[in-house]
C-alpha positions as CSV (number, residue, x, y, z in Angstrom):
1,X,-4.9,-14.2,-6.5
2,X,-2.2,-13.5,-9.1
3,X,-4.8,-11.7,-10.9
4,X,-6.4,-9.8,-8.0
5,X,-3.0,-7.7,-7.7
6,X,-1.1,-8.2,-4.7
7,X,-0.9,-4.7,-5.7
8,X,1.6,-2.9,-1.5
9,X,3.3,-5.5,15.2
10,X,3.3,-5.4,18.0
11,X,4.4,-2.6,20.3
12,X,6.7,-5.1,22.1
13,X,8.7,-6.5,19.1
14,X,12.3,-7.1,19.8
15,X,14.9,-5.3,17.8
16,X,16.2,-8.4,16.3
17,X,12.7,-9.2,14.9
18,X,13.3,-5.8,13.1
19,X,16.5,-6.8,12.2
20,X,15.6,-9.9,10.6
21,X,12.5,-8.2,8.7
22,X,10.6,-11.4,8.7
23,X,6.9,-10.3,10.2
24,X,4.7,-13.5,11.2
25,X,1.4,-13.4,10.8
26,X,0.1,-12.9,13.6
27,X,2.8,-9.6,13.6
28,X,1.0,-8.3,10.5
29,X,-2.4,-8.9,11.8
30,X,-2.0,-6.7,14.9
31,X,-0.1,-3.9,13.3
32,X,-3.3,-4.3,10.1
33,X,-5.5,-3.7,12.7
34,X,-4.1,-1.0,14.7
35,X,-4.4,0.9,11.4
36,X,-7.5,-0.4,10.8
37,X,-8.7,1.3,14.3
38,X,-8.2,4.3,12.8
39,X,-10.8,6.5,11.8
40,X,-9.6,6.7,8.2
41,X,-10.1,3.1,8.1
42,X,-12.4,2.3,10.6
43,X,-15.8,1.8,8.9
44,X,-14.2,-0.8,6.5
45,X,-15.2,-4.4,6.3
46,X,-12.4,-6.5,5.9
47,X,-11.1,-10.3,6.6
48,X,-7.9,-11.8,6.4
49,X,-6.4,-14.7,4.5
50,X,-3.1,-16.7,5.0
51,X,-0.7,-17.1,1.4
52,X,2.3,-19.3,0.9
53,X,5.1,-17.0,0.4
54,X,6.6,-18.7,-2.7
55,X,2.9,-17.8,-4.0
56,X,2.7,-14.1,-3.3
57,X,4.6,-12.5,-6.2
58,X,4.8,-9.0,-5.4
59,X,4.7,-7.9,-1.5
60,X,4.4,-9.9,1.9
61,X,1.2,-7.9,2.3
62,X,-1.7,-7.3,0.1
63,X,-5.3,-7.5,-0.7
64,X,-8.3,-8.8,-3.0
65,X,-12.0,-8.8,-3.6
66,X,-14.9,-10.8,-1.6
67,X,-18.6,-10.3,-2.0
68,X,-19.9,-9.0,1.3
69,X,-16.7,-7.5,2.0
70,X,-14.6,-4.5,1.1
71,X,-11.8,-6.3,0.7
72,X,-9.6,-9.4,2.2
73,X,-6.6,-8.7,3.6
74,X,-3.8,-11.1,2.4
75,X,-1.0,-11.9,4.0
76,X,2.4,-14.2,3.0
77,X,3.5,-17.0,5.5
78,X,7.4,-17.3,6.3
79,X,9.8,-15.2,4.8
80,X,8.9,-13.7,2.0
81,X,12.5,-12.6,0.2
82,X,10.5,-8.9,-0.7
83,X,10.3,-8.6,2.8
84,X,13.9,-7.5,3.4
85,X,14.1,-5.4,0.6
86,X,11.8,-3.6,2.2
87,X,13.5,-3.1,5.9
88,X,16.5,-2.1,3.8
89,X,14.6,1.2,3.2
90,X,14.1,2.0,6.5
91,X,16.9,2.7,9.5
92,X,15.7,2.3,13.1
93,X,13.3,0.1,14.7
94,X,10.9,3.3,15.1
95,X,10.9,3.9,11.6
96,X,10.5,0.2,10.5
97,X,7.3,0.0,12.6
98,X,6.1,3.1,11.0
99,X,7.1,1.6,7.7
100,X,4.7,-1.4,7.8
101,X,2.1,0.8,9.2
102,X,2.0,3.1,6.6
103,X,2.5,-0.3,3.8
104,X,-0.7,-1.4,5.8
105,X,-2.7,1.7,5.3
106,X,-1.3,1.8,1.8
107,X,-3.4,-1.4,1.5
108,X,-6.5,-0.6,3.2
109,X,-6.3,2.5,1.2
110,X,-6.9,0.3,-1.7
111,X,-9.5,-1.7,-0.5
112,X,-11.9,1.4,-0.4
113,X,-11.5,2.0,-3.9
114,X,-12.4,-1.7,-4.4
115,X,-15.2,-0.8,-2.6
116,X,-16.3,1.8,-4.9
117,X,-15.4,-0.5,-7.7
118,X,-12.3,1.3,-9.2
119,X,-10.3,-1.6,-8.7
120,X,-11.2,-5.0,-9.8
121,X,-10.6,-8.5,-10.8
122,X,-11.9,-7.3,-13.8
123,X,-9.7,-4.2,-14.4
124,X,-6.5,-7.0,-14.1
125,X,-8.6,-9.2,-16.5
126,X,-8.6,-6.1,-19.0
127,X,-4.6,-5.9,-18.5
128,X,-3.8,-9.0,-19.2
129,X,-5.5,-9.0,-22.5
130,X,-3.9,-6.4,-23.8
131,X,-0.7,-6.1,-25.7
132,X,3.6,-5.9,-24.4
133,X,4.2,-2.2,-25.6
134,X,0.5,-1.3,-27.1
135,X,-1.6,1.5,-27.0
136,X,-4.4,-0.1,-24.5
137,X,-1.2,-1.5,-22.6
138,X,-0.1,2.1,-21.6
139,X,-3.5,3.3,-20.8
140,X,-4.1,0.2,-18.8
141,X,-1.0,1.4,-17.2
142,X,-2.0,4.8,-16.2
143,X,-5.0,3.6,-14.7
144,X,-2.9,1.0,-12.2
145,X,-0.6,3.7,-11.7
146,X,-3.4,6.1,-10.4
147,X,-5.2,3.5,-8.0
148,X,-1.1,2.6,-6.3
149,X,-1.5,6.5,-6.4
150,X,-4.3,6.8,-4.4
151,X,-3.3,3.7,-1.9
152,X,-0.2,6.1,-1.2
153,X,-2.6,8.9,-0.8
154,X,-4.6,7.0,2.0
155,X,-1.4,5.6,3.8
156,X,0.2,9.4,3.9
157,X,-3.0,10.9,5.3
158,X,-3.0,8.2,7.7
159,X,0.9,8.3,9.0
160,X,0.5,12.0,9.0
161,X,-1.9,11.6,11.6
162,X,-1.1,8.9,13.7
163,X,2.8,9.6,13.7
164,X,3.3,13.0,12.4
165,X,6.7,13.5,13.3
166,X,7.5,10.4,11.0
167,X,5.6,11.6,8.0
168,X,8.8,12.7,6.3
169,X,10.8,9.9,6.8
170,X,8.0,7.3,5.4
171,X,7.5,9.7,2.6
172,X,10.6,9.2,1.4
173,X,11.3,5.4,2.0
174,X,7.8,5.0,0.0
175,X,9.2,7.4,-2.2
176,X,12.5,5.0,-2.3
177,X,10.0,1.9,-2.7
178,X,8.9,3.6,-6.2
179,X,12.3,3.3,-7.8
180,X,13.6,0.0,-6.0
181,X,13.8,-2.5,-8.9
182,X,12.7,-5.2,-7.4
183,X,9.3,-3.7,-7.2
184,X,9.2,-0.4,-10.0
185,X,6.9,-1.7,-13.0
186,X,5.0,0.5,-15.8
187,X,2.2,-0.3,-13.7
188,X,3.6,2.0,-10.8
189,X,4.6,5.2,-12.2
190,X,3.0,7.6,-9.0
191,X,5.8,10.4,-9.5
192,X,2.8,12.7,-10.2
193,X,1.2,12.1,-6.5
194,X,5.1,12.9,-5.0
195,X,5.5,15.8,-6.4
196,X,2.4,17.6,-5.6
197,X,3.1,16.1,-2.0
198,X,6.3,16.9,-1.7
199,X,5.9,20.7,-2.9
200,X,2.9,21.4,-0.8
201,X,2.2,18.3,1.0
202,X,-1.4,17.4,2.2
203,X,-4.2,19.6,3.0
204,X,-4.7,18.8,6.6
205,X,-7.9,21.1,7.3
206,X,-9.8,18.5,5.1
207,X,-11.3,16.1,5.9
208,X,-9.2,12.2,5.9
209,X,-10.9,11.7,2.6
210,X,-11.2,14.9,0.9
211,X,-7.0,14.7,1.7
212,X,-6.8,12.0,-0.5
213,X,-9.3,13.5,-3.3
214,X,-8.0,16.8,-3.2
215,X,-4.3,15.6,-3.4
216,X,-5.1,13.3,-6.4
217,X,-7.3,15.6,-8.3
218,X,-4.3,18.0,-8.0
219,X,-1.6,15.7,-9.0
220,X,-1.2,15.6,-13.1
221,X,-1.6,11.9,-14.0
């Protein structure tokens, strides 16, 4: 699953669950597939799958290939230490519900472009042949960098949407996500996709999937 790039509630939740930032799951299954409801995400074909957290390197939450599927939906048992790093961005309970929805859509976002064969075990096969600090290594780069782009740009159509008066606030703790060192690689340099967004933000007369075409084409990668 390494390879595969783990790329990336209930309404009744207690504040202390918040608090502790440890979602079960069966916690990220519901609030998966409240996003999944949506019609951004509704027509994909997903599953789910159960990792040990010492096994999931990057996030608690992520996803990979299956034949027949558009993607499976990945998720770390127990308390995956990335996990608080990741409530640290946020500051009310509101906001850190928001959060993992819009790290959920952020995932399904990648799992169209799985389906349309942008991303692949194959693409991570390419990137770890190539070289620390060579010229395939960068461009191998830039092409991660623009598929995290686009996730982003599927999980900030959706939260301006479904929770439009939170749309700023996740914008920026994604945007503080990007530079966290715990998680900011080569691999993840989306500062293009921010700054088109944050100078003239999404083009909600589109269509949910023209939003995220238009906003990438746009953005200068």
């Amino acid at each position: 699953m390494s390879k595969v790039a783990i790329v990336f509630l209930g309404l009744f939740w207690s504040v202390l669950s918040w608090a502790q930032g440890i979602p079960s799951v069966a916690q990220w299954t519901d609030i998966i597939q409240e996003v999944h409801r949506h019609p951004l995400f509704r027509e994909l074909n997903i599953s789910y799958a159960k990792a040990p957290a010492e096994n999931v390197s990057y996030s608690p939450v992520g996803v990979m290939p299956r034949e027949g599927l558009d993607c499976v939906v990945v998720i770390s048992e127990g308390n995956n230490p990335r996990m608080e790093l990741i409530m640290k961005l946020t500051s009310t309970p509101e906001n850190a519900r928001a959060f993992l929805l819009t790290m959920a859509a952020h995932e399904l976002g990648h799992c169209f472009r799985i389906r349309s064969k942008h991303l692949s075990v194959a693409l991570w096969e390419r990137v770890a042949a190539t070289t620390e600090g060579s010229a395939e290594r960068q461009s191998m780069q830039k092409l991660i960098s623009i598929e995290e782009a686009y996730a982003d740009a599927y999980a900030f159509a959706y939260i301006q949407d479904a929770h439009p008066g939170l749309y700023t606030d996740m914008f920026e703790a994604m945007h503080s996500l990007r530079y966290e060192p715990a998680f900011a690689t080569p691999f993840y340099q989306v500062e293009p996709l921010y700054e088109l967004l944050g100078s003239r933000g999404l083009d909600v007369s589109l269509s949910f999937q023209n939003q995220v075409e238009t906003a990438m084409q746009q953005s200068k990668f």
